[in-house]
Steps between C-alpha positions, in 0.01 A plus 500: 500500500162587663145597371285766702107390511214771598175433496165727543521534842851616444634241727877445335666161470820418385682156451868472379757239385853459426568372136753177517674627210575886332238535178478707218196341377174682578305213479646323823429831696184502373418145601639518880309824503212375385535182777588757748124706424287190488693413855284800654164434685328812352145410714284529175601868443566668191892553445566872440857492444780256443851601487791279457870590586817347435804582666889452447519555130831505325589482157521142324828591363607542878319199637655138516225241438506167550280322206206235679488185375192593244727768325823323514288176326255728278464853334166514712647828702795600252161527268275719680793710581564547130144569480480759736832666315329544219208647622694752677685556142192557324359740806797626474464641171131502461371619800325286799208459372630353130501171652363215835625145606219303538334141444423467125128555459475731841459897512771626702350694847746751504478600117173742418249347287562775222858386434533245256785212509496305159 
């Protein structure tokens, strides 16, 4: 996967990494993403654009994955993947804005303030 970084100036930086296992999860993209971002030197100038790509996708159903030892012990990842089923269920049928993961307590970004997620 890699992330694309411009800042103000428009100088464009971009970083990239090879997950050590496939992933379904969004969450683990989103955290080597986010490592990959805060890896750039951005000179104290404003960002004005960060993309982030992933490459050689392939259906789960397709894919032969080898559990890590905090899956095979736990439901830690077997969890969150359940989690992010159902959220696609429930998008699914209600729309993308019906519903946002999220911390408990914390506002998603990515949801607009008008949308409301009892």
């Amino acid at each position: 996967m890699s992330v694309k970084v411009r800042t103000s100036d428009f100088r464009t930086v971009t970083r990239a990494r090879t997950l050590g296992a496939p992933t379904d999860v969004a969450r683990e993209i989103y955290l080597v993403a986010r490592e990959l971002v805060a890896s750039v030197d951005l000179h104290g100038l404003a960002v004005r654009l960060v993309g982030v790509r992933a490459e050689g996708l392939a259906p789960r159903s397709g894919a032969l994955v080898q559990p890590t030892l905090e899956e095979a012990v736990g439901e830690h990842g077997h969890a969150r993947r359940r989690a992010e089923e159902a959220v696609d269920a429930v998008r699914g049928r209600f729309g993308v804005r019906s519903i946002a993961m999220g911390p408990r307590g914390t506002r998603s970004t990515t949801t607009p303030a008008d949308v409301e997620l009892s």
